[in-house]
NUPATOR-443548 format. One record per residue (C-alpha): residue number from 1; chain; y, x, z. Coordinates in nm, 3 decimals. Each point is the difference from the previous one (the first is absolute). Layout:
<pts>
     k   c         v         u         w
   NUM   A         Y         X         Z
...
</pts>
This chain:
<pts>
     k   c         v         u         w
     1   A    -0.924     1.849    -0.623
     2   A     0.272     0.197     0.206
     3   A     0.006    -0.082     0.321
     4   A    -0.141    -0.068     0.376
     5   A     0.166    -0.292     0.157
     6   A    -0.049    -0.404     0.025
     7   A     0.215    -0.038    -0.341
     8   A    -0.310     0.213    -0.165
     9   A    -0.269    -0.135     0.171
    10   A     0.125    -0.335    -0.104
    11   A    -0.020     0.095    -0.392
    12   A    -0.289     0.177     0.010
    13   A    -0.201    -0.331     0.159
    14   A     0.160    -0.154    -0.304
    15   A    -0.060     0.235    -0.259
    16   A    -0.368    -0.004     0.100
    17   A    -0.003    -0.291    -0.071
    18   A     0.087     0.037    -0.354
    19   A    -0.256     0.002    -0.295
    20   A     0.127     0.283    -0.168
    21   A    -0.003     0.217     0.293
    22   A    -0.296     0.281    -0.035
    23   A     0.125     0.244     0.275
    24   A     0.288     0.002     0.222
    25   A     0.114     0.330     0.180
    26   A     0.248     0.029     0.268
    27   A     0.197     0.271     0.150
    28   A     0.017     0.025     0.288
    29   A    -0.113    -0.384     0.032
    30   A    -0.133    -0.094     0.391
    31   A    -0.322    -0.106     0.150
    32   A     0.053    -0.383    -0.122
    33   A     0.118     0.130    -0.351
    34   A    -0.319     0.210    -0.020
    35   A    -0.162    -0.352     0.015
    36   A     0.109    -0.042    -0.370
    37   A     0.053     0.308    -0.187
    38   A    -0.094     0.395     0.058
    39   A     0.230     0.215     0.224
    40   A     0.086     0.313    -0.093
    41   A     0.285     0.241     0.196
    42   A     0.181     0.100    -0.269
    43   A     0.305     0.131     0.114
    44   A     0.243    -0.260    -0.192
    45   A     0.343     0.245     0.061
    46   A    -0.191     0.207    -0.237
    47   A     0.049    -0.165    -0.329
    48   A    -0.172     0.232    -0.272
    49   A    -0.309    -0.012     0.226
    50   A    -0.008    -0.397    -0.019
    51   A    -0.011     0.015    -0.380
    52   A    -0.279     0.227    -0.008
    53   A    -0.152    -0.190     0.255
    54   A     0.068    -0.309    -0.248
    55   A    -0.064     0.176    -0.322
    56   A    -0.362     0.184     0.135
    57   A    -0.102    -0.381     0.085
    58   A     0.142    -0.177    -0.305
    59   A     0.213    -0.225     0.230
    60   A     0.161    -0.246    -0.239
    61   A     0.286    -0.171     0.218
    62   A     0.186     0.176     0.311
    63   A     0.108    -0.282     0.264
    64   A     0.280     0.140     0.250
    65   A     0.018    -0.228     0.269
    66   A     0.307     0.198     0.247
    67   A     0.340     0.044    -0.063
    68   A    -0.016     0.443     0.090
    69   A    -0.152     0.039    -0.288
    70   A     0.139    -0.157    -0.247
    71   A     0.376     0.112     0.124
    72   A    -0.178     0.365    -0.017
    73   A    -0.064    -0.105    -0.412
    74   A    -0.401     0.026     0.023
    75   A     0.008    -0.275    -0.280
    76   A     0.191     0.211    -0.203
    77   A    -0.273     0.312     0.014
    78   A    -0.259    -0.183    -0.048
    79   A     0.121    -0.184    -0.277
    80   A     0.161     0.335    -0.124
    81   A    -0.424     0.104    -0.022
    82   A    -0.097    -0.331    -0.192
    83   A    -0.083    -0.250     0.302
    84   A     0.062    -0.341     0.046
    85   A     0.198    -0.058     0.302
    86   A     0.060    -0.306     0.165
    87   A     0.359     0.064     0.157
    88   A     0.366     0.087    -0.071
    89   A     0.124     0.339    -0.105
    90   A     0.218     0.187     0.256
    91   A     0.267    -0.059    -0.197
    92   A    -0.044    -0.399     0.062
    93   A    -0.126     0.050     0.353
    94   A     0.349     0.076     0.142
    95   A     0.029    -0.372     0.000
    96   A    -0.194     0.056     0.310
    97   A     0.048     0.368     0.106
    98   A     0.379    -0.053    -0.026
    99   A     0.165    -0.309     0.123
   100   A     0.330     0.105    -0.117
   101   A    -0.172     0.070    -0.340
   102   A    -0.080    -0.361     0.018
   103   A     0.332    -0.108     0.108
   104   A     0.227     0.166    -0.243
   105   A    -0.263    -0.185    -0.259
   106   A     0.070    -0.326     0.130
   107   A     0.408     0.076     0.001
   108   A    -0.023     0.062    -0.385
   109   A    -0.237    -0.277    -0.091
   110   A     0.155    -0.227     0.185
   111   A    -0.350    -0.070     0.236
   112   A     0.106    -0.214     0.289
   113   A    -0.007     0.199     0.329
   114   A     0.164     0.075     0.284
   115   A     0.332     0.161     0.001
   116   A    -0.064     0.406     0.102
   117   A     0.151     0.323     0.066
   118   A    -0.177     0.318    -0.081
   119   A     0.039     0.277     0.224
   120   A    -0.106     0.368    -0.026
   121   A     0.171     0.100     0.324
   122   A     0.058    -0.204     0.362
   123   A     0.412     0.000    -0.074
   124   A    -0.025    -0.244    -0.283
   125   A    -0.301    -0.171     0.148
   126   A     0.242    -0.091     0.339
   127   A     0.267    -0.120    -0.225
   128   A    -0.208    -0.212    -0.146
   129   A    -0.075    -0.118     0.276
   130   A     0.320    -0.048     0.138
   131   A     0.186    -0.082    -0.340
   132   A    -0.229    -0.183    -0.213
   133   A    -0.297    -0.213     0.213
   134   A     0.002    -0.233     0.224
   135   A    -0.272     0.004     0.316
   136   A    -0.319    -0.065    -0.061
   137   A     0.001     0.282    -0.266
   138   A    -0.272     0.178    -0.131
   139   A    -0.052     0.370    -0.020
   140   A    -0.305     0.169    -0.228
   141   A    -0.109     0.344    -0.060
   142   A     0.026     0.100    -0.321
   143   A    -0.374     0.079    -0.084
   144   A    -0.358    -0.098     0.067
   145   A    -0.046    -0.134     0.392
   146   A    -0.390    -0.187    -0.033
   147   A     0.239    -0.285     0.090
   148   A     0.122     0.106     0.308
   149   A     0.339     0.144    -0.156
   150   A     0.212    -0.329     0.078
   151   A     0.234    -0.052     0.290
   152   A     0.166    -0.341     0.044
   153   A     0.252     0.093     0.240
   154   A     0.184    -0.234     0.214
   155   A     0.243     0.182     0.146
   156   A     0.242     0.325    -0.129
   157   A    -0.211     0.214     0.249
   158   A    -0.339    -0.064    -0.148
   159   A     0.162     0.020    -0.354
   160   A     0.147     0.333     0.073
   161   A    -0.348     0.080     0.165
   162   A    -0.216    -0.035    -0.268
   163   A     0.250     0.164    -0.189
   164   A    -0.028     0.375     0.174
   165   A    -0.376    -0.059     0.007
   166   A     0.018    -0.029    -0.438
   167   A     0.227     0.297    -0.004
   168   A    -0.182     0.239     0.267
   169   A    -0.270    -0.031    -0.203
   170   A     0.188     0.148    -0.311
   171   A     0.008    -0.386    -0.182
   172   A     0.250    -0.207    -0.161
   173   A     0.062    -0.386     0.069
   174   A     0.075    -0.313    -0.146
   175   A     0.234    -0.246     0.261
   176   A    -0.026    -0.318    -0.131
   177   A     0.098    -0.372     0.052
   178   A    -0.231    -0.227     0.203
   179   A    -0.148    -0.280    -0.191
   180   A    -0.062    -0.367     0.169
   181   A    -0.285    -0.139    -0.138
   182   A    -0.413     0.019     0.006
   183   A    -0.176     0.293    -0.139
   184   A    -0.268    -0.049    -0.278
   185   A    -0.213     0.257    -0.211
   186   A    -0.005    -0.024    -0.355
   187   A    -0.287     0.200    -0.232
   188   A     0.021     0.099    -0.397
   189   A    -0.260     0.156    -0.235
   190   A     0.167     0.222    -0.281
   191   A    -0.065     0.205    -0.191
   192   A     0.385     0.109    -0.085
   193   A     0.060    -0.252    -0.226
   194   A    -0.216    -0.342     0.036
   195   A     0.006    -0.136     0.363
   196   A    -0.196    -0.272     0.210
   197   A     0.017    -0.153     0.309
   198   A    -0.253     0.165     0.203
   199   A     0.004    -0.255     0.389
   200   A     0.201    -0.039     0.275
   201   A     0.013     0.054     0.338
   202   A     0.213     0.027     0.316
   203   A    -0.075     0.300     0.255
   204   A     0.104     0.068     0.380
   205   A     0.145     0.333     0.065
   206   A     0.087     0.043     0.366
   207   A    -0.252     0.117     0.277
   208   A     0.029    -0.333     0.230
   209   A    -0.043    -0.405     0.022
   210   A     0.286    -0.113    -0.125
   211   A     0.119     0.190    -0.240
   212   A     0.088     0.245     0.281
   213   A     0.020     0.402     0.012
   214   A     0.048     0.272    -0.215
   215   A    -0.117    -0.030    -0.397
   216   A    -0.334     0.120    -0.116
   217   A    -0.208    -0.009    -0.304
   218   A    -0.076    -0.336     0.068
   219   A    -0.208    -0.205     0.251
   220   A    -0.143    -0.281    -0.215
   221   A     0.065    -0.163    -0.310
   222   A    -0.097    -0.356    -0.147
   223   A     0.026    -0.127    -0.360
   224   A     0.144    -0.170    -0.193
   225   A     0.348     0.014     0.149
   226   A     0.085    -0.327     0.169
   227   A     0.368     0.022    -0.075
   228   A    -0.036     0.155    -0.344
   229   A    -0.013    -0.372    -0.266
   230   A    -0.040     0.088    -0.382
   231   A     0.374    -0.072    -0.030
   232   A     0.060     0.273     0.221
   233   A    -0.273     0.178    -0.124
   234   A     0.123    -0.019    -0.370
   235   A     0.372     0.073     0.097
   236   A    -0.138     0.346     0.168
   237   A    -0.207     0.069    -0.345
   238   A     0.329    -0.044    -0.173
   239   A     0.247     0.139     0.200
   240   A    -0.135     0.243     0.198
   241   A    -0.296     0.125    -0.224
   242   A     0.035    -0.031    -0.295
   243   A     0.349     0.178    -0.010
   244   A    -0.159     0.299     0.199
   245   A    -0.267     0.075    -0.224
   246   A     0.239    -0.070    -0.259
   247   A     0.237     0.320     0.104
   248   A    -0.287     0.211     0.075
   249   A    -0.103    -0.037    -0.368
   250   A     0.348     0.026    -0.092
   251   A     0.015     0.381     0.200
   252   A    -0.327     0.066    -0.157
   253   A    -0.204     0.037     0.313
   254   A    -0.189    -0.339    -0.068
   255   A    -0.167    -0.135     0.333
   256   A    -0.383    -0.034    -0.082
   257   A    -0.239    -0.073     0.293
   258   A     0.107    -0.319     0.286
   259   A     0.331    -0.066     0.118
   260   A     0.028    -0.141     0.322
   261   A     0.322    -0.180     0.033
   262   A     0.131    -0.058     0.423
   263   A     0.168    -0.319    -0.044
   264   A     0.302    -0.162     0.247
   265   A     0.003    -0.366    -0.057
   266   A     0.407    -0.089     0.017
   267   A     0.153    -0.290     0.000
   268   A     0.155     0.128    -0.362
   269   A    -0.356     0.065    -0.125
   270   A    -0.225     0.258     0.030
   271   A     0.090     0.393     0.075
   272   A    -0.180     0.317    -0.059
   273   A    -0.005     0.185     0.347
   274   A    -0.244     0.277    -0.131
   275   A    -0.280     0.118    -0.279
   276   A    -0.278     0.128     0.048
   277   A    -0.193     0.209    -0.231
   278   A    -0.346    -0.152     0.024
   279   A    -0.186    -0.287     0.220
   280   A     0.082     0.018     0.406
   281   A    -0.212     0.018     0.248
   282   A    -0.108    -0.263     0.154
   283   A     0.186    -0.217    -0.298
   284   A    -0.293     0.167    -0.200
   285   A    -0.315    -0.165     0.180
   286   A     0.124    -0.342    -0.002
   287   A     0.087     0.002    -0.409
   288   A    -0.348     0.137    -0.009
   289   A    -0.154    -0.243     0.161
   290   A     0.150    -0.282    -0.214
   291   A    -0.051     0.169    -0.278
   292   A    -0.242    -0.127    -0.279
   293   A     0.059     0.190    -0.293
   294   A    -0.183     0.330    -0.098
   295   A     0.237     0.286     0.154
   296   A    -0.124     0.264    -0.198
   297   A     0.062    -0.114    -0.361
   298   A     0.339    -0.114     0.196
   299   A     0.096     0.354     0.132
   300   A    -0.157     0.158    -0.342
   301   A     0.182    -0.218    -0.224
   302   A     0.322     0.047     0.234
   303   A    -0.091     0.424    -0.089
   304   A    -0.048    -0.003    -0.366
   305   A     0.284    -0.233    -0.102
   306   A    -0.149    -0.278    -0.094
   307   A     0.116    -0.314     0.283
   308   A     0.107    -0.153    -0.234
   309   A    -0.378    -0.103    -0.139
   310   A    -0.083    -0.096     0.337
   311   A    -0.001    -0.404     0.094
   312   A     0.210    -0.085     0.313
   313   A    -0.243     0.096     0.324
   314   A    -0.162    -0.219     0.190
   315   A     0.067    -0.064     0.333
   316   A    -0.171    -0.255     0.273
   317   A     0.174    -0.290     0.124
   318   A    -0.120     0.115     0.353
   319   A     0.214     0.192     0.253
   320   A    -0.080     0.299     0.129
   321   A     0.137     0.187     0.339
   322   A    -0.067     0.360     0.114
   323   A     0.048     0.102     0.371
   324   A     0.035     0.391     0.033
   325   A    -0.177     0.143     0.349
   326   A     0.209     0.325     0.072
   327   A    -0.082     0.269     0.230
   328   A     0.216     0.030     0.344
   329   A     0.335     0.191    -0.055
   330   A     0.051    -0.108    -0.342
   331   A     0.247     0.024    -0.194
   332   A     0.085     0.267     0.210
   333   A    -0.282     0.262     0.082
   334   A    -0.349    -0.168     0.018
   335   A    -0.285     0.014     0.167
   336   A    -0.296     0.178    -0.186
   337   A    -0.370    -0.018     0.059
   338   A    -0.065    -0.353     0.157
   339   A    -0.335    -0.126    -0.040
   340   A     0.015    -0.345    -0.295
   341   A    -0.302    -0.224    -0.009
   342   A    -0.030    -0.388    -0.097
   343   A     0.102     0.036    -0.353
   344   A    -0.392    -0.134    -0.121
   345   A     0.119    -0.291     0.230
   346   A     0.337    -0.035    -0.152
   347   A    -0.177    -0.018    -0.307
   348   A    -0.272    -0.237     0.081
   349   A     0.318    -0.284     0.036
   350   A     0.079     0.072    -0.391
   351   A     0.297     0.230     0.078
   352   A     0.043     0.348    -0.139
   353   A     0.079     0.265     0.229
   354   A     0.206     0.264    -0.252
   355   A    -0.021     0.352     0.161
   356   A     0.330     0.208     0.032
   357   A     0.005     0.237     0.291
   358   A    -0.369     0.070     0.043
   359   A    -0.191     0.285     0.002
   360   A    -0.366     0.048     0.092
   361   A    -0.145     0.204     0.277
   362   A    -0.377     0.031    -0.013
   363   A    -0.100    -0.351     0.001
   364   A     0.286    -0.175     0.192
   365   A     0.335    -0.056    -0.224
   366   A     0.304     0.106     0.198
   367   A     0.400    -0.116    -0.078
   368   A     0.121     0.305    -0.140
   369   A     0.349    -0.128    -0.113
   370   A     0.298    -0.293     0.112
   371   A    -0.138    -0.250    -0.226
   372   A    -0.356    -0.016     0.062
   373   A    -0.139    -0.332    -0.157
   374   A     0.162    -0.258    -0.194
   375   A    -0.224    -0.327     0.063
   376   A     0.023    -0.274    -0.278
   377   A    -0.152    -0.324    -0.033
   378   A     0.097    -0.272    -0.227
   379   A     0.018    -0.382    -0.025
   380   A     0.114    -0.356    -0.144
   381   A     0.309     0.011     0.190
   382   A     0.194     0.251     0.176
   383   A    -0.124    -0.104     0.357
   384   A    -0.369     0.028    -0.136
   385   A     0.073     0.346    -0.071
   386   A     0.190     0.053     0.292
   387   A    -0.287    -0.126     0.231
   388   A    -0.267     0.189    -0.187
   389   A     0.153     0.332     0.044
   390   A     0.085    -0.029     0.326
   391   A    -0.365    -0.093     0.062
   392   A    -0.070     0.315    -0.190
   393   A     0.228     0.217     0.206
   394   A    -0.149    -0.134     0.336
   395   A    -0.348     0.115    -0.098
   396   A     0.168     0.385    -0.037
   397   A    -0.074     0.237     0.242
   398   A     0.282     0.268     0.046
   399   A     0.104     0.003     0.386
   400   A     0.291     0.265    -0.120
   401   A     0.140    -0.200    -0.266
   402   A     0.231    -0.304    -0.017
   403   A     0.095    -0.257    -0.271
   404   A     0.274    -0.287     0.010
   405   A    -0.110    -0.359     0.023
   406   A     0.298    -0.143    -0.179
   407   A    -0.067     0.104    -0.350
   408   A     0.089    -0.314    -0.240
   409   A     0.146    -0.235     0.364
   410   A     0.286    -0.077    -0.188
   411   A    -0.114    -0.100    -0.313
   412   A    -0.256    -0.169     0.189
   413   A     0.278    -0.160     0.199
   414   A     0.218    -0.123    -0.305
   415   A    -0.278    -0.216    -0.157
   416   A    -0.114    -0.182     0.336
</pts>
């Protein structure tokens, strides 16, 4: 398994838990990873040394849990050496590493979205703004962000702000419409051809209470989506998904691995704000949680083309909710080093404290990134889960970190 953060600790506790599993290695992995599978510090930039690695320990499935790679085509070496990989070529990753790529998709296939612009310098990116948008408007880089690429902008200034800051930097940007509506996160298993539903959940991207501050990679998630019914659940299949896959057969860069559709939930029905190119972080932990099935004759089947044999997959009738403890500073820079106890007490409450940002130093684990835990409990209802992970989080020790205490209020609020 590729990878170091929550997403990846969150599938290796799951793949552990699979009977066909003899070993599990992962690169780099993290201190609550190495709780599940051997770490090794591959150097993952350096794809022909990965397939030796994989070949010289007769690994028979590759799971790439972040986006980097994938964009950077490390699926496409390793299957280019004979390896199963669990994850999209880079060809199909630019449905993540470019949102215009993604866009310009949508335009042809006629995937409801919001109206955009495309801009690869700030003079068309003003007009549109000017010409074309109406305030609120949305402005995107062009590229991979770890979430945190996004500016809703209120006002022409902050518009025209985020603007210089894409195109200092030497990126392009996408201007787009702002959608009314609730967001919701939609998952699919293929394997380029057959497709299944795959959960559902609903994550919380800004820093503060309230759905306040600037974006991140997310501050807590909960599943299933509240707002997301199997009407609008099978409408998104069928126009949104379906259609995409569809066209990236069609181009003949078929999208094998999980798609991770950003929903906007309009009054017209539902629109695609975003892919991504394999599970989010913290969507991941919480579709883990629920899930019953066996993930590794899932992912494998998902690898070697054959979905289509596998049954629908099973998932609990429970809720689950995920509350992310961040280090001070984050999303901008954070602080590294602080001391993190508590998580055999989190754990003693029947939560699961998924490592992200962790490192350890001698025998005291330190935060070592923004995101430093993801704590997830589960539960009959949505307030049961609510309540037990917040009972989780208060037995965490981390004086530098902070978390919000808001995750899954208003879904909480729309059913009481």
């Amino acid at each position: 398994m590729i990878g170091g953060g929550g997403r990846e600790h969150a599938l290796a506790w799951k793949l552990a838990q699979s009977p066909g599993l003899d070993r599990l290695y992962a690169a780099p992995g993290n201190p609550g990873i190495a709780r599940h599978a051997i770490l090794t510090e591959l150097d993952v930039a350096d794809h022909a040394a990965v397939a030796r690695f994989c070949h010289a320990r007769n690994i028979d499935l590759v799971v790439i849990g972040p986006e980097a790679p994938l964009v950077a085509g490390l699926a496409d070496d390793l299957r280019a050496k004979g390896l199963a990989v669990f994850g999209p070529s880079r060809a199909a990753a630019q449905l993540e590493g470019s949102k215009g790529f993604t866009k310009d998709l949508c335009a042809r296939a006629g995937i409801p979205t919001a109206g955009f612009v495309r801009a690869a310098d700030r003079e068309t990116a003003v007009a549109a703004l000017d010409r074309t948008f109406r305030l609120p408007v949305v402005v995107k880089a062009d590229g991979l962000a770890a979430g945190k690429g996004v500016t809703i902008a209120g006002t022409r200034e902050e518009a025209v702000a985020a603007l210089d800051a894409i195109f200092a930097s030497g990126g392009e940007a996408v201007v787009e419409e702002f959608l009314e509506g609730e967001e919701a996160s939609l998952f699919v298993l293929t394997d380029g051809l057959a497709a299944i539903a795959f959960g559902t959940a609903q994550d919380h991207k800004r820093v503060g209470e309230g759905d306040t501050g600037p974006n991140t990679g997310g501050m807590g998630a909960f599943s299933p989506a509240a707002n997301l019914s199997p009407e609008l659940e099978g409408r998104a299949l069928a126009e949104i998904v379906a259609p995409t896959l569809d066209a990236m057969v069609a181009a003949g860069t078929p999208f094998s691995g999980v798609l991770y559709a950003g929903l906007m939930l309009t009054a017209s029905g539902p629109k695609l704000i975003e892919y991504n190119a394999r599970f989010g972080d913290p969507e991941c932990q919480v579709l883990m949680a629920r899930f019953e099935g066996d993930l590794l004759a899932a992912l494998d089947a998902a690898a070697r083309g054959r979905l289509g044999e596998l049954p629908p997959q099973p998932f609990s009738a429970d809720a689950a909710l995920t509350v992310v403890l961040a280090a001070e500073g984050y999303p901008g820079p954070a602080r590294g080093g602080g001391r993190i106890g508590g998580i055999e007490a989190a754990e003693a409450t029947g939560a699961v404290v998924f490592q992200a940002g962790t490192r350890q130093d001698g025998d005291v684990l330190v935060a070592s990134g923004g995101r430093v835990l993801a704590v997830t409990a589960t539960g009959p209802t949505l307030a049961d889960a609510h309540a037990r992970a917040y009972r989780a989080v208060d037995a965490i020790d981390f004086p530098d970190g902070f978390h919000r205490r808001d995750i899954g209020a208003r879904a909480l609020d729309a059913t009481r």
